[in-house]
C-alpha positions in Angstrom: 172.0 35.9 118.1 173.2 36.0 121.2 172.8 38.2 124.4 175.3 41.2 125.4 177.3 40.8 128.3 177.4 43.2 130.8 180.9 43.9 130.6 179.9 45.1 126.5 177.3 47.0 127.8 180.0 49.1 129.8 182.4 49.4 127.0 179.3 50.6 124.9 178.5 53.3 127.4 182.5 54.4 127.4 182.3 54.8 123.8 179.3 56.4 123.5 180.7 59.0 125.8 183.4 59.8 123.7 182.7 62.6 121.9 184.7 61.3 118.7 182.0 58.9 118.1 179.2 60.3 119.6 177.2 62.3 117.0 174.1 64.5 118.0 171.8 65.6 115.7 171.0 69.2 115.0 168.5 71.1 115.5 165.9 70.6 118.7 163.1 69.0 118.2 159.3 70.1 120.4 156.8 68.0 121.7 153.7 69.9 123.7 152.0 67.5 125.8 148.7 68.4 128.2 148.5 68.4 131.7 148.0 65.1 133.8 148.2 63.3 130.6 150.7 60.2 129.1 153.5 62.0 127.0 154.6 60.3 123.9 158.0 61.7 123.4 158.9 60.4 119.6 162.7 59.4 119.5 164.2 60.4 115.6 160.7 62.0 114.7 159.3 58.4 115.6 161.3 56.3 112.5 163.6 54.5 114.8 162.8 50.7 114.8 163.8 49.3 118.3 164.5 46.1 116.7 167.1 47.3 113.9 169.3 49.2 116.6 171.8 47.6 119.2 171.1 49.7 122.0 168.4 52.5 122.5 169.2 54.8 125.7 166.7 57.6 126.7 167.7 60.3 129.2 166.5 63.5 130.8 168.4 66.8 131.2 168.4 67.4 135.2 169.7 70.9 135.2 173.0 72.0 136.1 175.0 70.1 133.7 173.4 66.9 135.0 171.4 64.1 133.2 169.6 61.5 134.6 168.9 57.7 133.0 165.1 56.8 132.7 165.4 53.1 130.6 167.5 51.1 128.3 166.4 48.9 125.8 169.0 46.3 123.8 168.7 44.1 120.5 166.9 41.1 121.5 166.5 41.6 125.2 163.9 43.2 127.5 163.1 46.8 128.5 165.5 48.3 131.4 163.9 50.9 133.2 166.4 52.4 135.4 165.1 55.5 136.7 165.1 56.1 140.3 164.1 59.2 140.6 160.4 61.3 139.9 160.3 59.5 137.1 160.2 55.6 138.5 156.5 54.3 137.3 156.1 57.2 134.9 158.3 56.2 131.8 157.6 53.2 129.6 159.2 53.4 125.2 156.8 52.1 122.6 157.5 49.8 119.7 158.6 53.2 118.0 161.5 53.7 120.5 159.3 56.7 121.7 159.2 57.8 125.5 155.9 57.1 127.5 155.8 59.4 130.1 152.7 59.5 131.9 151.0 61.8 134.3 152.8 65.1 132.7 153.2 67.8 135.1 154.6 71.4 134.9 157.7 69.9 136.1 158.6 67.7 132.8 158.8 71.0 130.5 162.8 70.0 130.1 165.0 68.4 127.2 164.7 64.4 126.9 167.4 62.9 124.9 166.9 59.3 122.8 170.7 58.0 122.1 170.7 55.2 119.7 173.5 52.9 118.6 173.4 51.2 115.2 176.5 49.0 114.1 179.3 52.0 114.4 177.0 54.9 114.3 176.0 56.1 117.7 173.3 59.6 117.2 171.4 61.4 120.1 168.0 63.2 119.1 167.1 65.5 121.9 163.4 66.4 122.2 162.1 69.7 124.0 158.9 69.2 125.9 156.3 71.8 127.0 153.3 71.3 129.2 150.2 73.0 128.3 146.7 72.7 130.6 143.4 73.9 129.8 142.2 75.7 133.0 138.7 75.1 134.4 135.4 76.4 132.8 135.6 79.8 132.6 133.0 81.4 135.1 131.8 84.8 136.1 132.0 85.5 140.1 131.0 88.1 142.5 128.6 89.5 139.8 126.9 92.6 140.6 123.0 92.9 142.3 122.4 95.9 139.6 123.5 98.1 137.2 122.6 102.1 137.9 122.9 104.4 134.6 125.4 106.6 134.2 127.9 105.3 137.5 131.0 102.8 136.9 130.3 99.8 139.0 131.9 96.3 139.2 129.8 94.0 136.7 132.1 90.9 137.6 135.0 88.9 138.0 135.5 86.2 134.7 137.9 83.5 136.4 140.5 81.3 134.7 142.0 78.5 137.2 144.6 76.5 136.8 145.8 77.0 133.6 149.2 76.8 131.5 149.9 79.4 130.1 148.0 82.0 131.7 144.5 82.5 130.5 144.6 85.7 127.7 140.5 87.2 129.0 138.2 89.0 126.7 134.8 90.2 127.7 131.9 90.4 125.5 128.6 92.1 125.7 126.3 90.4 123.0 128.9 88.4 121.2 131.2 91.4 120.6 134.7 92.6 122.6 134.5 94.9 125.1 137.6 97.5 125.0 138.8 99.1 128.4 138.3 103.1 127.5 139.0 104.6 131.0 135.6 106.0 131.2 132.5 103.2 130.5 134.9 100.1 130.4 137.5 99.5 132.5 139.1 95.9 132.9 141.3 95.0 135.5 143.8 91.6 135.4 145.6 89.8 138.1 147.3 86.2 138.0 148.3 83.7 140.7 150.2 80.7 140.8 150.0 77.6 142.2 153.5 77.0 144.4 152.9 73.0 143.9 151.7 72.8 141.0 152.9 76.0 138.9 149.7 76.6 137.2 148.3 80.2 137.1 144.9 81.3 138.2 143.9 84.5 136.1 141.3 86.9 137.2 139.8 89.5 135.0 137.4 92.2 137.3 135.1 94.4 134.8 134.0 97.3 135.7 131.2 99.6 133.5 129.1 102.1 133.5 125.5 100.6 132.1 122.9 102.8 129.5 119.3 102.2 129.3 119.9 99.6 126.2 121.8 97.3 128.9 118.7 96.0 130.1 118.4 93.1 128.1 122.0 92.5 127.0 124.3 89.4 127.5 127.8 89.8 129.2 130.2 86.8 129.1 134.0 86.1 129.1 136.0 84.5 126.4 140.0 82.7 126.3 140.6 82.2 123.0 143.9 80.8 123.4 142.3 78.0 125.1 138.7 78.0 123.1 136.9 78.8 126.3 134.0 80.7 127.0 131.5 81.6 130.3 127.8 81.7 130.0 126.1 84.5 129.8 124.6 86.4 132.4 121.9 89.2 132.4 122.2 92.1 135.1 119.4 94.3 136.2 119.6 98.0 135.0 118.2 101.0 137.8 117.7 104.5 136.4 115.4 107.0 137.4 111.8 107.8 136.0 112.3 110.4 132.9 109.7 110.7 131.0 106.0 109.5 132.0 102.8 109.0 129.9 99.5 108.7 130.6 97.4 105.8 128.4 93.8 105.9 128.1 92.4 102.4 128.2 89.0 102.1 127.1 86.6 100.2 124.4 86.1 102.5 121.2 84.5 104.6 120.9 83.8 105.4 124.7 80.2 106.0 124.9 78.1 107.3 128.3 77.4 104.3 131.4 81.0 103.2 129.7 84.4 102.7 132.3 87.4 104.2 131.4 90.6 103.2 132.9 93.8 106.0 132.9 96.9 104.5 133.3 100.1 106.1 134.3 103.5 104.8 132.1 106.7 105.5 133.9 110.1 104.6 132.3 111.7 104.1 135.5 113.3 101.3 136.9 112.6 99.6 139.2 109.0 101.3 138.0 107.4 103.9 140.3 104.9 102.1 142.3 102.8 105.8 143.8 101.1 108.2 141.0 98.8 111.4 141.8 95.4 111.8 139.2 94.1 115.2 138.5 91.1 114.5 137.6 88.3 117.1 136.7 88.3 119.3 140.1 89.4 116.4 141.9 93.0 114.8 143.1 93.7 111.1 144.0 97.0 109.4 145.0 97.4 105.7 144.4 99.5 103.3 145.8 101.1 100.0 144.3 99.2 100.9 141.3 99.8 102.7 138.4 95.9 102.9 137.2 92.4 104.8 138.4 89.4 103.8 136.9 86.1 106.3 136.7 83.1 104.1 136.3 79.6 105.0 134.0 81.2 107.8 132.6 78.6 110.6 130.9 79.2 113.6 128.8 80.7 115.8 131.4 83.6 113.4 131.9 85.2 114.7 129.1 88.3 116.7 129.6 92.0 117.0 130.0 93.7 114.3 132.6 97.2 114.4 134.2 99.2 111.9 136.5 102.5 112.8 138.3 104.9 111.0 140.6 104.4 111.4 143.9 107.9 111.9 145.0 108.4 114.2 141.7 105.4 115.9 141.1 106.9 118.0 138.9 106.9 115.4 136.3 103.4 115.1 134.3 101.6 114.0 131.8 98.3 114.1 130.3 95.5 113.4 127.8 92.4 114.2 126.7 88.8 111.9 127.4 85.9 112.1 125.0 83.0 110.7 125.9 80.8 110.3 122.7 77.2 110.9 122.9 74.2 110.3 120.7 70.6 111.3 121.9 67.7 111.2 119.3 64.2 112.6 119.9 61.8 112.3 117.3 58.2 114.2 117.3 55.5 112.7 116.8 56.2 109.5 117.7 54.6 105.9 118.8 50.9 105.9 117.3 49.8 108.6 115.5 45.8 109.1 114.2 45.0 111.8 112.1 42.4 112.8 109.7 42.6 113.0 106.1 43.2 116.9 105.1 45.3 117.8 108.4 49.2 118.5 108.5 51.7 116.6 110.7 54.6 118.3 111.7 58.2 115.9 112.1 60.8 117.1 113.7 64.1 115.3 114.8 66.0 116.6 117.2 69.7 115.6 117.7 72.4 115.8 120.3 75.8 114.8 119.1 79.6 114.3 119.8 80.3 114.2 116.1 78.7 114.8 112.6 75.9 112.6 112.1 73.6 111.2 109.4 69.8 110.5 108.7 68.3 108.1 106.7 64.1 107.4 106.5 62.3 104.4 105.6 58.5 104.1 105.4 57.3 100.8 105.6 61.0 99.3 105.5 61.9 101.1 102.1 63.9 103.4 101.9 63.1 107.4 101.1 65.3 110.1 99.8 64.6 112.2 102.4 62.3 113.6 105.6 58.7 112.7 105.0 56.5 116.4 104.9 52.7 115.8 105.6 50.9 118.4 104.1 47.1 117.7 104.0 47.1 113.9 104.7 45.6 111.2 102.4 45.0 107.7 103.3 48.2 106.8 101.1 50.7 108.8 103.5 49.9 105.6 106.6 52.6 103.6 107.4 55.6 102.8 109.7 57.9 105.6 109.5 61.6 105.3 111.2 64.6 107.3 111.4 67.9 105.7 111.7 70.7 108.2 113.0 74.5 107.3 112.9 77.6 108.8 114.1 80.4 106.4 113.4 80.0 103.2 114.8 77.2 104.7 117.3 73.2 104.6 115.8 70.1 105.1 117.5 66.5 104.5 116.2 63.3 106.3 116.4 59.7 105.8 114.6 55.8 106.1 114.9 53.1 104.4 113.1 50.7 106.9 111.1 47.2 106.3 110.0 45.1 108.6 108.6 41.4 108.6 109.3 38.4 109.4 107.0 35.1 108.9 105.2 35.8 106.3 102.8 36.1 107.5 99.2 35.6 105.0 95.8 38.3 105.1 93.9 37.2 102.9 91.2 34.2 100.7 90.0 34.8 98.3 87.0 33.6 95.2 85.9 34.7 92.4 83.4 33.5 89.0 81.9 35.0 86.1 84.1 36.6 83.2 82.5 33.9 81.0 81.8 31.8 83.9 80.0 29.2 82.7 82.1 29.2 85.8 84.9 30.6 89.1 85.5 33.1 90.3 87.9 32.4 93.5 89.5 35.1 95.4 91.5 34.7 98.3 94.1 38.5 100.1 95.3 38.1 102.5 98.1 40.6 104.1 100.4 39.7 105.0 104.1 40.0 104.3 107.6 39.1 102.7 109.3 38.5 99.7 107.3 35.1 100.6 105.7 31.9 98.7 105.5 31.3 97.3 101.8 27.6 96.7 100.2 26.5 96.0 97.1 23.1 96.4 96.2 21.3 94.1 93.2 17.7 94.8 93.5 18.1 94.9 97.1 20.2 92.2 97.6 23.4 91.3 98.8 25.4 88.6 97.3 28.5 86.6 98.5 31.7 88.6 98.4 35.7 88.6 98.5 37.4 91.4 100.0 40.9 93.1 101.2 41.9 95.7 103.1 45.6 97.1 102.8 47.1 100.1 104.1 43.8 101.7 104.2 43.0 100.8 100.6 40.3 98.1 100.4 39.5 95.9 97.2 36.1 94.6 97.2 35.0 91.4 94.5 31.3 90.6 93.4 30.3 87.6 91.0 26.8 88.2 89.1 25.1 86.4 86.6 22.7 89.0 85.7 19.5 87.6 83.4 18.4 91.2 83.1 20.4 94.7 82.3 20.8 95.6 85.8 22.0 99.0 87.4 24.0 97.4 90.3 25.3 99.9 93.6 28.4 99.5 95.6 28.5 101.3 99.1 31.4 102.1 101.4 30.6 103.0 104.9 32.6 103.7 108.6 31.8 105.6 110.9 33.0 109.1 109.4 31.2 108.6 106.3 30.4 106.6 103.4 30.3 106.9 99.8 28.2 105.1 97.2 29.0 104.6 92.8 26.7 102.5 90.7 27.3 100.6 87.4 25.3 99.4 84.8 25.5 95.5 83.8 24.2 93.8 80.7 22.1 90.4 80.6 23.7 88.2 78.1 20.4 88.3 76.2 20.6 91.9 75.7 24.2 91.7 74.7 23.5 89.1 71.8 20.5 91.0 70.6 23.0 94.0 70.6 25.3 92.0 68.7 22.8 91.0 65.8 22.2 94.3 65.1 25.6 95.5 65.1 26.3 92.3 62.5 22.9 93.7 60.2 24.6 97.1 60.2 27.9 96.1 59.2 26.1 94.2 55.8 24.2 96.7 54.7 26.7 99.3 55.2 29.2 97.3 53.3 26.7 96.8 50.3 26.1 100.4 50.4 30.0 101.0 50.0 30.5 98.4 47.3 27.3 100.7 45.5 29.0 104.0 45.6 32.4 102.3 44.3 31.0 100.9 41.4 29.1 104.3 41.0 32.2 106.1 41.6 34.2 103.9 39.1 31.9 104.0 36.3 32.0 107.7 36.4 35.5 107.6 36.3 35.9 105.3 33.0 33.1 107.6 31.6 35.4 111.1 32.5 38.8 109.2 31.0 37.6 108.4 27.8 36.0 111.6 27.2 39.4 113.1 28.5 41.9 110.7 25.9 39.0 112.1 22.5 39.3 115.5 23.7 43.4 115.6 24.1 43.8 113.4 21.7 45.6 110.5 23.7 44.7 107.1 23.2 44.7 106.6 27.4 44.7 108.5 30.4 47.8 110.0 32.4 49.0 107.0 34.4 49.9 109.4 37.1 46.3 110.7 37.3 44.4 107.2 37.1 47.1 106.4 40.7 45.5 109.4 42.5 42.2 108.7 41.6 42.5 104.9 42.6 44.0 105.8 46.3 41.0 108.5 46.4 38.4 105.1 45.8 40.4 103.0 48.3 39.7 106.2 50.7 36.2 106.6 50.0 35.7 102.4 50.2 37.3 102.7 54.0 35.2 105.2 55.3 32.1 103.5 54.0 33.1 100.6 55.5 33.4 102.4 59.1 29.6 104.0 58.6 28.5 101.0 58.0 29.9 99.5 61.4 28.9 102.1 63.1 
């Protein structure tokens, strides 16, 4: 292989000038390329080999008729770049016979043409390049202090700069197109370009009309043909107060010594900052406040409350207070002494917001309904309280009743103790106060075991009596006393007793055994004269049955005589 001689090289140019060898392919191929970027313009759809060709050739089409040379590339020699022009330090080919062009401008949207020679073929494959450039983040400008309801104002400008092509806008209010009506949405476009540069700068100006439900929504602008899109922004929304409400702002339930705070609502905004109370006979204008409090409210608060603007007075609202109120007054109460015999009178007086309800314990249980006292005995003492409750509200009342009087035995008894050794006597009395217990054996006064409940007292005495004794128990205090005796049995006397009880049963029971045999023996005697005179060999079987139940009855109650 050999190099090419410059006086080939000419010749090669001549012929492929002449259009009876020159063939250009059809069609025209389109390369887009961004802005400011290298440009890799592909020579036969990129399948030419630089190395399998004699002589590669690109060119540019300068307008006018007129091309201009960029580089030239021959089998087995170096690159030639030849251009001279805008283009000197831009264009480079790769192994691929494709142009490198770098630093694309607006200026390079033209036809390039790749000729190649290959043995006696010579083709041209012209390429149609187009610039495209993203323009810079797309941002919202001279953006509006506030919105005011109901009036079309300028929400904002949504800038695209520097772009090829021009920047299509779109603006959105939470994620979804806005369309220009005439009325609430209006959109107004404008582009510029750059003289130098030839890249437009496209300005999209909306202008709406905001509603209440604006307040919180998101406005941003979108270019989809180049995948851009602003953040959002937020825009403050003035309208005036409509509609006010006044909130009552207290614990529950609202009880007297209580606050309770009124507080005046106001859709407004910016919010009203100056109300006017009407309270009960009374007016009170606030400023940079939009509550009044009334402090240790009582049942006379209760009522109807209004608030109004200020500058609008016309516009009101209002509410009712209730003040809930309990009061409980029971009669008698504390300590109460009475006598046994007399009434007492209850009586519970109640002052109420609401329905109420009673309930009575005496002595911490629970009765089924007011106590009555109607001629007091001892057993009506005890602690008596009323519980009164009207929702979550209760109040308490009580008083302590005792009943006063000569002490009265209720019962005397007495019983063997355990080791059958001594007797337990007992003496129950009610009265009150606690009464004074005596026995009296002989005039004496043994040990003793006592308690006193409730105005009952239970009094214990242990004897060992060696005689019958007729023993006294005596209750005493100081409006009376009362006095039972018993009788009580030496053990000698009860074993004597005994003995003589045993005697009486034996002879009774032989005196029952005698009157059955008696008895019986009359009986055989009346049933054989019966059987000669009827002529039957034995008696009825159903009579001789009777007759035996009759002897076990007469044998039972001879045996009770004889216990007796």
């Amino acid at each position: 292989m050999h190099l090419l001689s410059s006086s080939f090289i000419v010749l090669l140019f001549l012929l492929m000038s002449s259009s009876s060898l020159l063939r250009t392919v059809s069609g025209l191929d389109a390369v887009l390329g961004q802005y400011g970027e290298t440009l890799e313009i592909p020579c036969n759809n990129g399948v030419v080999k630089a190395d399998d060709v004699l002589l590669i050739k690109w060119k540019y089409d300068k307008g006018e008729g007129l091309s201009g040379d960029l580089l030239v590339k021959q089998k087995n020699q170096n690159l030639s770049i030849i251009a001279s022009d805008e283009y000197k330090g831009r264009v480079n080919m790769a192994s691929n016979a494709s142009l490198l062009l770098s630093s694309s401008t607006l200026r390079d949207q033209r036809t390039f043409t790749c000729m190649v020679v290959a043995g006696a073929d010579i083709a041209e494959y012209p390429v149609n390049v187009l610039i495209s450039k993203t323009p810079a983040v797309l941002e919202i400008s001279d953006k509006a202090e506030e919105l005011e309801i109901g009036k079309v104002m300028k929400l904002g400008t949504c800038v695209a700069k520097d772009a090829h092509p021009a920047a299509n806008i779109t603006w959105l209010k939470n994620n979804k197109p806005l369309e220009s009506d005439g009325k609430r949405v209006s959109v107004v476009v404008s582009e510029q370009v750059d003289p130098l540069s030839g890249l437009f700068t496209t300005s999209s100006t909306l202008k709406y009309s905001a509603e209440k439900e604006d307040a919180d929504a998101e406005f941003s602008c979108t270019s989809e043909s180049v995948g851009q899109r602003s953040s959002a922004v937020t825009f403050t929304i003035t309208y005036s107060t409509e509609n006010i409400v006044l909130e009552v702002l207290s614990q529950d339930p609202l009880v007297e010594g209580d606050n309770v705070t009124l507080k005046c609502v106001a859709d407004g905004n910016p919010a009203p900052t100056s109300f006017t109370f009407h309270l009960k006979g009374e007016t009170v204008k606030v400023e940079n406040t939009d509550t009044f409090t009334i402090i240790n409210v009582s049942r006379e608060t209760s009522g109807e409350y209004r608030c109004s603007l200020i500058n609008k007075p016309e516009l009101q609202a209002s509410e009712n207070v209730l003040v809930h109120y309990l009061d409980v007054t029971l009669n008698p109460s504390g300590s109460v002494v009475k006598k046994a015999g007399e009434d007492v009178n209850v009586s519970l007086l109640i002052e109420a917001s609401g329905e109420t309800v009673v309930s009575w314990t005496k002595d911490k249980i629970k009765l089924d309904k007011e106590p009555e006292f109607t001629a007091l005995t001892f057993s009506h003492s005890g602690l008596y309280e009323s519980k009164v409750t009207m929702g979550q509200l209760s109040r308490d009342a009580s008083f302590q009743l005792r009943v006063q009087g000569a002490p009265v035995i209720t019962q005397l008894s007495k019983q063997r103790g355990e080791d059958g050794q001594h007797k337990v006597l007992t003496c129950e009395a009610e009265g009150f106060p606690e009464p004074a217990v005596s026995w009296s054996i002989n005039g004496s006064s043994p040990e003793e075991q006592s308690s006193f409940i409730d105005g009952k007292i239970s009094h214990r005495l242990t004897v060992v009596p060696s005689v019958n004794l007729t023993v006294f128990c005596t209750v005493v205090n100081q409006f009376g006393s009362d006095s039972k005796s018993i009788t009580v049995s030496s053990y000698q006397s009860e074993d004597k007793g005994q003995m003589k009880m045993a005697v009486g049963v034996v002879v009774g029971l032989l005196l029952a055994t005698m009157v059955v045999a008696l008895i019986y023996g009359l009986y055989v005697k009346k049933s054989k004269q019966g059987s000669w005179k009827t002529g039957e060999e034995n008696g009825s079987s159903e009579e001789e049955k009777k007759l035996e139940e009759k002897l076990e009855e007469k044998v039972e109650e001879s045996s009770q005589k004889a216990e007796v």
